[in-house]
C-alpha positions as CSV (number, residue, x, y, z in Angstrom):
1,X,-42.5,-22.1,13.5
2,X,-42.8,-24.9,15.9
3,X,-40.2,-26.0,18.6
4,X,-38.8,-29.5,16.3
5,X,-38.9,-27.3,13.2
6,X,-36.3,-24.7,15.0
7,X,-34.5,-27.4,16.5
8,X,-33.7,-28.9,13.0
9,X,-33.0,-25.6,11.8
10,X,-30.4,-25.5,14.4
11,X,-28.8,-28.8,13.8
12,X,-28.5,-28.2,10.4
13,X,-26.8,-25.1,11.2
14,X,-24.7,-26.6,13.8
15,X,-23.1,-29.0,11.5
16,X,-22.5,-26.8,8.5
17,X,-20.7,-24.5,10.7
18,X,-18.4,-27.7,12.0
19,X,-17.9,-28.3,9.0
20,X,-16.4,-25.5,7.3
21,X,-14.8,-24.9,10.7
22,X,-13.4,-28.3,10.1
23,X,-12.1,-27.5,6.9
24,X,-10.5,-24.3,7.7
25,X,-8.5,-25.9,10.2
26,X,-6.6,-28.1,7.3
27,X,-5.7,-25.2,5.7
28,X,-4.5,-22.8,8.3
29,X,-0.6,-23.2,7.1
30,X,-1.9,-21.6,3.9
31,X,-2.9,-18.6,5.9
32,X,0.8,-18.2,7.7
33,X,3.4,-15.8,6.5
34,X,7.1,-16.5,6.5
35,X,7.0,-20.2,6.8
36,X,9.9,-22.4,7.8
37,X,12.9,-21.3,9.5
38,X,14.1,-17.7,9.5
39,X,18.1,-17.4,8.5
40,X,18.7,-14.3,11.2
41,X,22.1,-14.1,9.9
42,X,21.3,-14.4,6.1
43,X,18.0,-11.8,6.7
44,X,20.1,-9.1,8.5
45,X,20.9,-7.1,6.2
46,X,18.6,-4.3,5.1
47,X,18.0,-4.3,1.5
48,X,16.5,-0.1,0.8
49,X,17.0,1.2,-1.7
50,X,16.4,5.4,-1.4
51,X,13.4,6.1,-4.0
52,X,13.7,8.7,-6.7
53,X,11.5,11.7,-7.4
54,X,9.1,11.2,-10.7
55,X,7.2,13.2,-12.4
56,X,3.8,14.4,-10.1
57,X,5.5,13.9,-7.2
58,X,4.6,16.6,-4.1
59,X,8.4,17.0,-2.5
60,X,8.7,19.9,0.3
61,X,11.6,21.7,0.7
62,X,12.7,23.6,3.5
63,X,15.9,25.7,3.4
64,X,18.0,26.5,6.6
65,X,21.0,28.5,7.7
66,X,22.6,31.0,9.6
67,X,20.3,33.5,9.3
68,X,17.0,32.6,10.1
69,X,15.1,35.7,8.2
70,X,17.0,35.3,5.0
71,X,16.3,31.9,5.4
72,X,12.6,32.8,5.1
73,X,12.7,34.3,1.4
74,X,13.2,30.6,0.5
75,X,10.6,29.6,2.4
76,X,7.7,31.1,1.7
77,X,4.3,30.1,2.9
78,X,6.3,27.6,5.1
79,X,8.6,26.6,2.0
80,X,5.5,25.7,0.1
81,X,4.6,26.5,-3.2
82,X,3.3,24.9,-6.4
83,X,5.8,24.9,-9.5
84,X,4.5,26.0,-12.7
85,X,2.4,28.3,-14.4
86,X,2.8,31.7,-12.1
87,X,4.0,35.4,-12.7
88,X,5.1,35.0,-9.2
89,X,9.1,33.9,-9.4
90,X,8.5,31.8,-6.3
91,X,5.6,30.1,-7.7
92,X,1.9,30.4,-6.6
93,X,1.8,28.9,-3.5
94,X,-0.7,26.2,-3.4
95,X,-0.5,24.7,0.3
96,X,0.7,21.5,-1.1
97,X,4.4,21.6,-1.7
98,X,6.3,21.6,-4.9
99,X,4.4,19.9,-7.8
100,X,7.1,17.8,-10.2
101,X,5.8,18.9,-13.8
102,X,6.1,17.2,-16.9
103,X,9.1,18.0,-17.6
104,X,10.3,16.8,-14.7
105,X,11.0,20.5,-13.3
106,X,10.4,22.4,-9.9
107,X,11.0,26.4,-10.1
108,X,12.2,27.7,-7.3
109,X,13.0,31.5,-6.0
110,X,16.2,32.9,-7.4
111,X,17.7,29.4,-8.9
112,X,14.7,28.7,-11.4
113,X,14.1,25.7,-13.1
114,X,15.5,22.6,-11.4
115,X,15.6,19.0,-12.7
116,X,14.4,16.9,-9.9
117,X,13.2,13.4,-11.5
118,X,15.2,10.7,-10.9
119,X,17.3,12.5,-8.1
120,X,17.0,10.9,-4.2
121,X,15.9,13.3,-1.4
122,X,19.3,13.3,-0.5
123,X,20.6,13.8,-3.8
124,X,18.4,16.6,-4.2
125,X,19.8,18.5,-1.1
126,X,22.8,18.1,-1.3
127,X,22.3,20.2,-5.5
128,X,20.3,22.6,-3.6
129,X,22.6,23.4,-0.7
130,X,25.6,23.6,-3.3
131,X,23.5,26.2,-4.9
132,X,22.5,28.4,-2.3
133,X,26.0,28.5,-1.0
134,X,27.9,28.9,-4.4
135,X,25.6,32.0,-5.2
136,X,26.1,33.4,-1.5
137,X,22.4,33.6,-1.2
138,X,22.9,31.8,2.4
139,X,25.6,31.8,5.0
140,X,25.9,27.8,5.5
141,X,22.8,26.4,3.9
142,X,21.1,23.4,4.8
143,X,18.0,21.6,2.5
144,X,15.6,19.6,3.7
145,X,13.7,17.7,1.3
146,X,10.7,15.3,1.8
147,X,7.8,13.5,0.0
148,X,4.7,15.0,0.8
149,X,2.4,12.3,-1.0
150,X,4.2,8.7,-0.9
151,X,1.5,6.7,-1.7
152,X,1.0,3.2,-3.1
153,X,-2.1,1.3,-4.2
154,X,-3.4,-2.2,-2.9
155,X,-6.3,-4.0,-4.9
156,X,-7.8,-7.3,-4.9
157,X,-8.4,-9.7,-2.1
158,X,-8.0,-7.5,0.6
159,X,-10.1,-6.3,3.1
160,X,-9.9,-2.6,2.3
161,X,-8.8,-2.0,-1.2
162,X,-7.3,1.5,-2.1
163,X,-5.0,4.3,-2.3
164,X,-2.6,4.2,1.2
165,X,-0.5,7.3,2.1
166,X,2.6,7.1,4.2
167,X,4.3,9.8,6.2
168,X,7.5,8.1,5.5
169,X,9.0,6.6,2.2
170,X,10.6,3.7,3.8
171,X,7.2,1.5,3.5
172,X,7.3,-2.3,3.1
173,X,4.7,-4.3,1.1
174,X,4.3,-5.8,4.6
175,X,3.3,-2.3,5.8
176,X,1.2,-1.8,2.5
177,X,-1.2,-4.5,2.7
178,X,-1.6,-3.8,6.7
179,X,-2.7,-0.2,5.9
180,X,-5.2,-2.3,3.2
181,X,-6.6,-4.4,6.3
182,X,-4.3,-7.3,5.9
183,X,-5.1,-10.0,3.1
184,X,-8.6,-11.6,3.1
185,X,-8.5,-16.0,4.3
186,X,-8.1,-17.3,0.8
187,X,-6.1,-14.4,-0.8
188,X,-2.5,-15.3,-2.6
189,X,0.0,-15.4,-0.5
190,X,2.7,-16.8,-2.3
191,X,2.0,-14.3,-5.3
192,X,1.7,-10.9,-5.1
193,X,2.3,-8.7,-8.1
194,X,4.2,-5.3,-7.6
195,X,3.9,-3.2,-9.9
196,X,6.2,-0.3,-10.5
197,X,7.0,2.7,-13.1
198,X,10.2,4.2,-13.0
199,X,11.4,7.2,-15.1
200,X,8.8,5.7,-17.9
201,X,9.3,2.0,-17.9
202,X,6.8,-0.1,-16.0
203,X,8.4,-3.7,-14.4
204,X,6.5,-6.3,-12.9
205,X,7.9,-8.8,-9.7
206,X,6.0,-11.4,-7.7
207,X,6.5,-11.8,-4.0
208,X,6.0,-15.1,-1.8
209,X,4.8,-13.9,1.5
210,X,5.3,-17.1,2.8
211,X,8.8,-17.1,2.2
212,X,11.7,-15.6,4.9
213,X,13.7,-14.6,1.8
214,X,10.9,-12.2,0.7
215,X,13.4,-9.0,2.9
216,X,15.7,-9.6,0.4
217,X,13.9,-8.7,-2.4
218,X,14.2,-5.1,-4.6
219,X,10.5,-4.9,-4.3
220,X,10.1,-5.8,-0.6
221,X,10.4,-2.0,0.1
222,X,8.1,-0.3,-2.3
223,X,8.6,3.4,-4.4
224,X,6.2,5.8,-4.5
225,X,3.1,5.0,-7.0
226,X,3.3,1.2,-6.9
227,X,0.1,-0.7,-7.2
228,X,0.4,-4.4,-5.1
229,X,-2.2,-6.6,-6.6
230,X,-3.6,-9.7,-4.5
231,X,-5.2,-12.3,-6.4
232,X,-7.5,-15.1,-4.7
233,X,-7.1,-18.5,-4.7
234,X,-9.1,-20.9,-6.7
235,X,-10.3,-22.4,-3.3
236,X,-11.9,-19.3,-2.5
237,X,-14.1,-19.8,-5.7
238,X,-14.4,-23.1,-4.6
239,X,-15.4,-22.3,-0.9
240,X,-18.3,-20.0,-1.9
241,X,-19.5,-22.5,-4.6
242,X,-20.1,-25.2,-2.2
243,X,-20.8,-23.2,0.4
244,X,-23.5,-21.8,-1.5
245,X,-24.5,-25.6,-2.2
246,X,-24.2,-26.5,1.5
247,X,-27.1,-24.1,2.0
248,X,-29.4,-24.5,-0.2
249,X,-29.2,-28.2,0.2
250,X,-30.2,-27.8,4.1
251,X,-32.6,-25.3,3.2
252,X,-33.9,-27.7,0.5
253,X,-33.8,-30.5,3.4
254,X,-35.6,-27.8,6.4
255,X,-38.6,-27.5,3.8
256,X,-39.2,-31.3,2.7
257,X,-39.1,-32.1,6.7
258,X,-41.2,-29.0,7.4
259,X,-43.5,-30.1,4.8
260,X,-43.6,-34.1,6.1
261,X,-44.0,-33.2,9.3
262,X,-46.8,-31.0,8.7
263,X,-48.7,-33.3,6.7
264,X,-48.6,-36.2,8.8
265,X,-48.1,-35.0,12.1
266,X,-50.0,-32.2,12.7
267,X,-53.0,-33.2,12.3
């Protein structure tokens, strides 16, 4: 290619880029979260809301108390174990905690079959520690309970779509969709759907990201198994369409000057 054709090729270049530069600019307040002023006073309360255990939940549970070797017959295999479906009283121990079945039951050594759905963490303990010391199994029991698999999943227009896990169950949709990469340029952020099942019923909620008041809503903090989806905007349809015209207009207009300039100037 000769020195003017490259030239124009550049040009070209250099002004579509300006230009969707250009327009990117004008629409940069679309891209900003919590827009406007923040109410410190009216935002300072934390609205968290403990999440319940549900059915195929992994939950660990580790038993203390006075004696540190009777302790240990409760917690076998480091006080993991799978649930269901063993000769073993304990449960086979899997490596992965205490599988919530079906039914909504954990089995554990010498208190059996427990019904753990829709009980907290701390709701849970507190049964469990009751139950160690009402038996006299343990001399001043304490129960430790945790979520070994919080996870939520984040689809649409992020930049990486998927399954997130936590380490802790006190997760935001804030800290959801930066685990996902944060929310593509022309992604909703004024509507997010949540999407939530709870002890069988499934409920829907929409979140502005764009709006301070968005800490106060139930769904700001999300439970274990939500799915956040983020929808585009129609300008991002609209971007690719004439960006896509953009092109193949300049590419149209690099060949027809290629062409004239090869037919009557190189000669």
């Amino acid at each position: 290619m000769s020195y003017c054709n490259q030239a124009l090729h550049y040009r070209i270049g250099f002004i579509i880029a300006i230009s969707m530069l250009a327009a990117s600019c004008g629409n940069l307040k679309q891209l900003q979260y919590l827009q406007g002023n923040i109410d410190t006073a009216a935002l300072a309360t934390i609205h968290f809301t403990e999440p319940v255990i549900q059915k195929g939940d992994l939950i660990s549970i580790t038993v203390y108390s006075d004696n540190l070797e009777a302790s240990s017959l409760y917690n076998q295999g480091g006080g993991v174990s799978a649930s269901i479906g063993s000769d073993d009283p304990r449960g086979p121990r899997s490596g992965g905690g205490y599988l919530v079945g079906e039914d909504g039951n954990i089995r554990l050594y010498e208190i059996g079959p427990v019904m753990v759905e829709g009980q907290t963490k701390k709701q849970l303990s507190n049964f469990l520690t009751q139950q160690y010391a009402q038996r006299n199994l343990l001399k001043n029991p304490f129960v430790e309970v945790r979520f070994l698999n919080f996870k939520v999943t984040v689809i649409g227009d992020v930049n990486s779509p998927g399954i997130k896990t936590f380490a802790t169950d006190k997760v935001s949709v804030f800290d959801a969709i930066g685990e996902a990469g944060d929310l593509n340029m022309f992604a909703k952020r004024d509507n997010i759907l949540v999407v939530r099942e709870v002890n069988g019923k499934r409920s829907f909620s929409r979140l502005n990201l764009t709006d301070p008041y968005v800490f106060n809503s139930p769904y700001y903090y999300l439970q274990q198994n939500d799915m956040i989806v983020v929808d585009p905007t129609k300008l991002k349809s609209a971007t690719n369409e004439q960006t896509y015209r953009n092109i193949s207009l300049a590419t149209s207009v690099v060949s027809i000057l290629a062409l004239v300039y090869s037919v009557f100037f190189r000669r």
